[in-house]
C-alpha positions in Angstrom: 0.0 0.0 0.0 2.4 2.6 1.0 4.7 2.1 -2.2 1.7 2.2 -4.4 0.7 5.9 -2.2 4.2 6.2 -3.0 4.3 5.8 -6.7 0.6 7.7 -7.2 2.7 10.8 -5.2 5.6 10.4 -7.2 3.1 10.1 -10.7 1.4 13.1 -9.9 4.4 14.7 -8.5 6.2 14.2 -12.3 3.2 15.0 -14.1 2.7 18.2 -12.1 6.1 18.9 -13.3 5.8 18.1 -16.9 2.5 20.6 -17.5 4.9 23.4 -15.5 8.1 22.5 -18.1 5.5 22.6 -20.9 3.7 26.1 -19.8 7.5 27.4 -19.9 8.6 26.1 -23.4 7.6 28.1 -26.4 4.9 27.4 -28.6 5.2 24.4 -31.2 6.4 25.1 -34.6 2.8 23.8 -35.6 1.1 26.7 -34.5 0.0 30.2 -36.8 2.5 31.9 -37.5 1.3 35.5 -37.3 0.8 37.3 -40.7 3.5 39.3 -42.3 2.0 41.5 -45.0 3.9 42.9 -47.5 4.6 46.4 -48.7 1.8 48.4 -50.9 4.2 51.1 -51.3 7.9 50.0 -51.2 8.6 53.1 -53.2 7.6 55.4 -51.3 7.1 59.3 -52.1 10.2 61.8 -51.2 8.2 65.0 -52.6 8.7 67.8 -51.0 6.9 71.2 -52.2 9.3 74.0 -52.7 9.1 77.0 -51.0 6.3 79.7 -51.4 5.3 83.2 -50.3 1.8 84.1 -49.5 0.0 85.2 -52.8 -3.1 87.3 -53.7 -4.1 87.4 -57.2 -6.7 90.0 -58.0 -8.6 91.8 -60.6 -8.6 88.6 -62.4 -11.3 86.2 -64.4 -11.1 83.0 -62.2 -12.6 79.7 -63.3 -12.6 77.5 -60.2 -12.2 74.2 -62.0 -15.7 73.1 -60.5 -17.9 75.1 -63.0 -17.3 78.4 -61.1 -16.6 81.5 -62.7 -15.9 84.6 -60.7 -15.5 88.4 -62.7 -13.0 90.9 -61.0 -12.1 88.1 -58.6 -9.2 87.2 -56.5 -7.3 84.1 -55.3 -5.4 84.3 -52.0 -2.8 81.1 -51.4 -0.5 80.2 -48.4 1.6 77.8 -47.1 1.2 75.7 -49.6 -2.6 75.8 -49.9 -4.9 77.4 -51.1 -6.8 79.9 -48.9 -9.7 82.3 -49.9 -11.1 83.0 -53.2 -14.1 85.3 -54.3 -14.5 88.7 -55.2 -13.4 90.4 -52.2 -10.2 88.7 -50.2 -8.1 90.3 -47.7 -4.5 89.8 -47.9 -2.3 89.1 -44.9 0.4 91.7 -44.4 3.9 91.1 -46.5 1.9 88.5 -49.3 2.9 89.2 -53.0 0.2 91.0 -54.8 -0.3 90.7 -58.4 -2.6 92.6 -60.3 -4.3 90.6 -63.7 -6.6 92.8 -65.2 -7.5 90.9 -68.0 -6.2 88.2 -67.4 -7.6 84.4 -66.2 -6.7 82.1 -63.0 -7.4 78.9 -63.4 -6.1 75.5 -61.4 -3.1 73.7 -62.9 -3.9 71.0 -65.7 -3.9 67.8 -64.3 -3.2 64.8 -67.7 -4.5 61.4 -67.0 -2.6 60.2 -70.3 0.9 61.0 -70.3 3.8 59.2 -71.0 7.0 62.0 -70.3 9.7 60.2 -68.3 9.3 56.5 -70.3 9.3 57.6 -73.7 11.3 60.7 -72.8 13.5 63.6 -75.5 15.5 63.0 -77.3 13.0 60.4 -78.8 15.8 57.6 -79.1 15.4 53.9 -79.2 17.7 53.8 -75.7 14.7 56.0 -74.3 11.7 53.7 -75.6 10.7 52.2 -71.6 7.0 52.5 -72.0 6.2 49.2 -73.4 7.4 46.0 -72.0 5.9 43.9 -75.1 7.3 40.6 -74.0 4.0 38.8 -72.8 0.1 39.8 -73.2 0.3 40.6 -69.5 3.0 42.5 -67.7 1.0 43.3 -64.8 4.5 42.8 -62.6 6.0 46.0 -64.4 5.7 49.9 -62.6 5.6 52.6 -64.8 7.7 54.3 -62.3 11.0 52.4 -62.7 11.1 53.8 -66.0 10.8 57.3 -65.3 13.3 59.2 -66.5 13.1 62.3 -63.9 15.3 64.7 -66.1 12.6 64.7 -69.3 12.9 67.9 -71.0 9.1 67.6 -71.8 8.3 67.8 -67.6 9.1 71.8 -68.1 7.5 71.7 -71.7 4.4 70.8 -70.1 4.7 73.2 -66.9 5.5 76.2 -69.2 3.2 75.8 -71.9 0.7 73.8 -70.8 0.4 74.8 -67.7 0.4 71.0 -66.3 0.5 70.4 -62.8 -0.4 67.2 -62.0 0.2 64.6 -64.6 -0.2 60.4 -64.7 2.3 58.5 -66.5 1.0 55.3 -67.9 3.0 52.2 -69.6 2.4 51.9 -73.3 -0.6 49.7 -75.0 1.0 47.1 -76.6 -0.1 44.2 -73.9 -3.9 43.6 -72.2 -2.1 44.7 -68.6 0.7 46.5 -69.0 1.2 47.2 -65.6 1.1 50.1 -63.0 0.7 53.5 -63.3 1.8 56.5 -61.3 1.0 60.1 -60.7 3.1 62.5 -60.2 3.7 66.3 -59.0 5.0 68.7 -62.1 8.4 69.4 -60.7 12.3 68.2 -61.3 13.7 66.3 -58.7 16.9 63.9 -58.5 14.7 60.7 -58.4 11.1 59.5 -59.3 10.1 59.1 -55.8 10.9 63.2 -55.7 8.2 63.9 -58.1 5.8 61.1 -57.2 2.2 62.7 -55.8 2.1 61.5 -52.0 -0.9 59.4 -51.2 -2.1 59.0 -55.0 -3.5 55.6 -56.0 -1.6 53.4 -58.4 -3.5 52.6 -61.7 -3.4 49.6 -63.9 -3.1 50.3 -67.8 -4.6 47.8 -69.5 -5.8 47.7 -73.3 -8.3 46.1 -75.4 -8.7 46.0 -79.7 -6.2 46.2 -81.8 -3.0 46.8 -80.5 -2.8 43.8 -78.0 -4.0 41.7 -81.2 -1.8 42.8 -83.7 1.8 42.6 -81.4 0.8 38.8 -80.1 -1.4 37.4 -83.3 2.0 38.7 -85.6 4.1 36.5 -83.2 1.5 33.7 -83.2 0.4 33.6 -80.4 -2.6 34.6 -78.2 -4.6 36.8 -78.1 -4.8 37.4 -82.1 -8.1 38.3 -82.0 -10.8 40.4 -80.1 -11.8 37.0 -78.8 -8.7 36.1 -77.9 -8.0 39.3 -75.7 -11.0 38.6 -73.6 -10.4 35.6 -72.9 -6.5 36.0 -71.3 -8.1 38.6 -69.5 -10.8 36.6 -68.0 -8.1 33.7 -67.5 -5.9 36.6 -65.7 -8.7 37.6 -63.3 -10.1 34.1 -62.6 -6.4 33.5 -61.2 -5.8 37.1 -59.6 -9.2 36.4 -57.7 -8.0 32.5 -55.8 -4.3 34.5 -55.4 -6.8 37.2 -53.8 -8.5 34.7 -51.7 -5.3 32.7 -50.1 -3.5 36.1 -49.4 -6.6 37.7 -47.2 -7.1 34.7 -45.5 -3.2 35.0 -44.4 -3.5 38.5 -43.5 -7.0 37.5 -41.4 -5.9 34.0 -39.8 -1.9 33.8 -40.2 -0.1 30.5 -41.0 1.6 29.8 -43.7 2.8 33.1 -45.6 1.5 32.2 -49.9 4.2 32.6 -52.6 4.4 36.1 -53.8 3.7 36.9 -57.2 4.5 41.0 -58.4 2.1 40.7 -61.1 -0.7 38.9 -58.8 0.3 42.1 -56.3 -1.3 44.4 -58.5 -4.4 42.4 -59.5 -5.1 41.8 -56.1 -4.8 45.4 -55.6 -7.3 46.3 -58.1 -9.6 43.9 -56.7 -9.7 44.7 -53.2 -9.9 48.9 -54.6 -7.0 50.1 -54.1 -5.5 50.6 -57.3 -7.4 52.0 -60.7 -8.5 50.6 -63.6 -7.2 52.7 -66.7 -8.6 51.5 -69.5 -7.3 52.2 -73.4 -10.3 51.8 -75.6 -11.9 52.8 -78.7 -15.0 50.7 -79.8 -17.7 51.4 -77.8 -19.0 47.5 -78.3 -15.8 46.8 -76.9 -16.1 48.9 -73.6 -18.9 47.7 -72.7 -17.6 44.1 -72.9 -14.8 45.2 -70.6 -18.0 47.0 -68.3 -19.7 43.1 -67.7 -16.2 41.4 -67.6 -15.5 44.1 -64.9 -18.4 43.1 -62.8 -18.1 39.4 -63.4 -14.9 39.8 -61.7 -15.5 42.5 -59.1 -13.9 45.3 -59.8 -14.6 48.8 -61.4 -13.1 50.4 -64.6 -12.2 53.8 -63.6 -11.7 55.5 -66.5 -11.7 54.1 -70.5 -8.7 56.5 -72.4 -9.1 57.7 -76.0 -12.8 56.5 -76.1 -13.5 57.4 -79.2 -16.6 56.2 -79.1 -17.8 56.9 -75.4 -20.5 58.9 -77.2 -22.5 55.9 -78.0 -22.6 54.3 -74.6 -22.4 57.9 -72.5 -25.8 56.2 -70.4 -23.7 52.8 -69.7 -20.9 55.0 -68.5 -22.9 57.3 -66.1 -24.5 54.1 -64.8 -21.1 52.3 -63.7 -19.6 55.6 -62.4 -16.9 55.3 -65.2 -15.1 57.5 -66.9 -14.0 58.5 -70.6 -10.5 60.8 -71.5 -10.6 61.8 -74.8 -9.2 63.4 -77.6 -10.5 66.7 -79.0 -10.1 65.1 -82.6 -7.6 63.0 -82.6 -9.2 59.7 -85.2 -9.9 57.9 -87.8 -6.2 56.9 -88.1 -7.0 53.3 -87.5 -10.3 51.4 -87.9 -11.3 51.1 -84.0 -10.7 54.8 -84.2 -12.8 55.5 -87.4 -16.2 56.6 -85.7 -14.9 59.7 -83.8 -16.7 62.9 -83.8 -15.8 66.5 -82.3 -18.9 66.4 -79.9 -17.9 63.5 -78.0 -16.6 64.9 -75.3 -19.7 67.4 -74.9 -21.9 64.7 -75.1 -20.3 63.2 -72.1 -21.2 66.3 -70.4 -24.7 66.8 -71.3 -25.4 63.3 -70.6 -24.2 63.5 -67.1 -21.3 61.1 -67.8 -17.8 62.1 -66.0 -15.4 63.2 -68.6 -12.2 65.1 -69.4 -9.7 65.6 -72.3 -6.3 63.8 -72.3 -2.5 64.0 -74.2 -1.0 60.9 -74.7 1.3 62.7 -76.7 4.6 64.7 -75.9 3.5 68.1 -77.7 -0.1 67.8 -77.3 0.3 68.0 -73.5 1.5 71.1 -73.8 -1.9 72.5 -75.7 -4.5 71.0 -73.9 -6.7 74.1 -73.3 -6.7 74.3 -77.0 -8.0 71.0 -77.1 -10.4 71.6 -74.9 -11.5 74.8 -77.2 -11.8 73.0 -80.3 -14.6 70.7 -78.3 -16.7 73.6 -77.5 -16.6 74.7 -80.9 -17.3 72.0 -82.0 -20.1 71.3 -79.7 -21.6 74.6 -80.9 -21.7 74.6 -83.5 -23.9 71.3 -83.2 -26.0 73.5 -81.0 -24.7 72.0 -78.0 -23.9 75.1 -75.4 -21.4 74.3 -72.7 -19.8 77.2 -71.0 -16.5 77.8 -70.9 -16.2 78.0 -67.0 -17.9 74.4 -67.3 -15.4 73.3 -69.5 -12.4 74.0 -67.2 -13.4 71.2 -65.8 -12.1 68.5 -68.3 -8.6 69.8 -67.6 -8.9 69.4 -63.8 -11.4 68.4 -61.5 -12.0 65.3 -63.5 -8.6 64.3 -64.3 -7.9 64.9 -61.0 -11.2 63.1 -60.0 -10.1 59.7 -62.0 -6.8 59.4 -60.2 -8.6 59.6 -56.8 -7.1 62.8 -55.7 -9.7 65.4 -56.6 -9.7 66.0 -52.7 -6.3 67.5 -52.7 -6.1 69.4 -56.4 -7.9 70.6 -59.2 -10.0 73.2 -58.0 -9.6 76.5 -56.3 -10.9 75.4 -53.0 -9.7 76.5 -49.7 -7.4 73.8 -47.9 -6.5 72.0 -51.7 -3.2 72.3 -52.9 -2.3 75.8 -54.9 -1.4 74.3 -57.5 -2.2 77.5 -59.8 -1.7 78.9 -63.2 -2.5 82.8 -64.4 -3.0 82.8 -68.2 -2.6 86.0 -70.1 -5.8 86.4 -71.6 -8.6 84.1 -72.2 -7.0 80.7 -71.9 -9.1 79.0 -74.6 -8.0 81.5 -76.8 -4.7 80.0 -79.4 -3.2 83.1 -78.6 -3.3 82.8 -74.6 -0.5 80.8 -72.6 0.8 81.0 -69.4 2.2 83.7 -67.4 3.2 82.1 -64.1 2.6 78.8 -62.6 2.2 77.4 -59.0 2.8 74.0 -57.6 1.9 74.1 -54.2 2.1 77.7 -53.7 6.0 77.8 -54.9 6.0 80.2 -58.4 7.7 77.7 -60.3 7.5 79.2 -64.1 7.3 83.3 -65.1 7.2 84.1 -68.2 8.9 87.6 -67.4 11.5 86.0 -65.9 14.3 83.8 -67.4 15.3 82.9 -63.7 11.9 81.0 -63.7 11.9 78.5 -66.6 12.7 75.2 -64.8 15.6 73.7 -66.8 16.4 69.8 -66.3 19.7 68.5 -66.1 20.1 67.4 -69.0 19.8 70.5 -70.9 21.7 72.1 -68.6 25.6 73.6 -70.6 23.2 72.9 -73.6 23.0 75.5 -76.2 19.6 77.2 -75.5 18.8 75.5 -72.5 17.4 78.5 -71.0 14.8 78.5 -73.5 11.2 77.2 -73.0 10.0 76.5 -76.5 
């Protein structure tokens, strides 16, 4: 009896011990690892706004960029921001006061279509970065990594334009060319130094012809219309299970799923963070893209070129989509044949959300005139859009499409002064800019040489300090 007392003591005694060495030891190697998710922005912004002075502008035609027009109005911006505008604005004590009689304020241009920085001047083969036409779907590429951050074109557009804000987009040779980014219109050393803090990435992707024609002439898919739908649809189907195993990881933990870069930006545009910017023509063919978009669950922000957004203006105001257009610019392909000079005005009166566009190097620096040739266009079709109304193309819904209309493109208090005076009526061929703000710092005067930003590059080069 007493050695089997003894033994039950000594049992419990050891097993007593064994749950105290077990509380101490650390967890088995079997149990959830806690999630480690990656980076959505390993590249971050650097920008920093150069210096300003506090600024009243006055005696001056202001559109507001949200359909706004003051007469004898003034604009008063600070710190970076903009602060008070209407017809009668005090001035603190010490701001810069410039007087525009007869001349127009308007905010800065914001292009959704640009590609300065990856297809870059000179226009040399050992610039060409814009189109990684290796594969149907490059979603793994970043526009940014080709951004050449010394592009004479940056100032081009500043100085004539009177660009601001601009998104630069990969080329349209493949379905998803990858991401876009937006950036600020200033030099800087490195991409990151322009790159718009906060902005959303975009995802170019393409439909009709071009896809077709650079894979069907190497024989392989898509060659046809057919055939890009159905990579896309193959892409998405894929993007949505990669989707599914990487938010269960960041909900339970476990074991970390194999990361793909190209996967990354499809699960991006999925889950909303990153925007859909579309290049299409046909109108048959945008709203295919519409239905494929909702059978896979995620919104096409904006359809570029559009040529034929006209036709299906109802269908876009219903999905909250956009169109950026040309003025004119068709009928040098077939999927481009069915353009007309209104289409951008029927947009407007249809309640649609759209805007005009560059994609091109010179174009961008002229798209006010772009904009004019719409309205007269649309009038003389009898279609009467004002001009103030019209301002907004260039800004508030550019800026709108890129998901930062809440910090630029409109002369509202607290939103970045980002700010151009024009001398004279600025959809007028005769009118350019005078001075340009980005964020408040006067970054181009056309009465002063000291004010023409310059890049590198050009710097030492014979009439570098020429903006032409």
């Amino acid at each position: 009896m007493r050695i089997r007392r003894a033994g039950g003591v000594l049992a419990v005694t050891l097993a007593l011990a064994a749950c105290s060495a077990s509380a101490d030891r650390p967890k088995s190697a079997s149990a959830k690892a806690p999630p480690q998710p990656y980076s959505r922005d390993p590249y971050p912004s650097t920008y920093r706004a150069y210096p300003g002075v506090p600024t009243l502008l006055r005696n001056v035609t202001v559109f507001d960029g949200e359909g706004g027009r003051i007469e004898n109005g003034q604009v008063l911006f600070a710190d970076g921001k903009v602060v008070a505008i209407g017809q009668t604005v005090d001035a603190p004590a010490g701001a810069t006061v410039i007087d525009g009689q007869g001349k127009f304020v308007t905010p800065g241009v914001v292009d959704i279509h640009s590609h300065l920085g990856d297809y870059p001047s000179p226009g040399v083969q050992a610039h060409s970065d814009g189109n990684e036409a290796t594969a149907p779907v490059t979603a793994e590429v970043w526009a940014e990594h080709s951004v050449w951050p010394q592009d004479p074109g940056f100032s081009r557009a500043l100085a004539n334009g009177g660009v601001t804000t601009l998104q630069i987009l990969p080329g349209s040779a493949n379905l998803m060319g990858g991401r876009s980014v937006v950036l600020k219109n200033v030099y800087a050393r490195t991409m990151q130094g322009m790159k718009f803090p906060g902005a959303p990435y975009g995802l170019k992707m393409a439909c009709g012809e071009n896809p077709k024609r650079v894979y069907g002439g190497k024989g392989r898919i898509p060659s046809t219309r057919m055939g890009n739908v159905a990579v896309d649809r193959q892409t998405w189907a894929k993007a949505s299970a990669y989707k599914r195993k990487w938010d269960k990881y960041e909900k339970d933990g476990g074991d970390m799923p194999d990361r793909d870069i190209a996967m990354d930006t499809l699960r991006g545009v999925l889950s909303g963070e990153i925007l859909i910017q579309n290049h299409c023509y046909r109108a048959d063919e945008m709203a295919i893209v519409l239905d494929m978009a909702a059978e896979f669950g995620y919104k096409v922000t904006a359809f570029h070129h559009a040529v034929e957004a006209y036709k299906i203006a109802d269908l876009l105001k219903a999905r909250g989509t956009c169109a950026a257009v040309w003025a004119d610019w068709y009928g040098f392909k077939m999927e481009s044949y069915d353009g007309i000079g209104e289409n951008l005005a029927i947009l407007e009166k249809t309640g649609a959300c759209g805007m005009i566009h560059s994609d091109d190097a010179n174009g961008i620096q002229r798209l006010n005139q772009e904009v004019a040739k719409v309205l007269s266009s649309a009038r003389h079709s009898g279609v009467q859009i004002s001009d103030e109304a019209a301002w907004k193309w260039l800004s508030l819904g550019p800026a709108t499409a890129l998901g930062i209309a809440d910090r630029t493109g409109s002369l509202k208090p607290g939103k970045m002064a980002d700010v151009v005076l024009w001398n004279g009526n600025p959809f007028s061929v005769y009118t350019r800019p005078e001075k340009v703000w980005v964020d408040g710092a006067l970054l181009y005067d056309a009465n002063d040489p000291k004010r023409r930003p310059v890049s590198d590059f050009e710097l030492g080069q014979p009439g570098s300090g020429d903006v032409k």
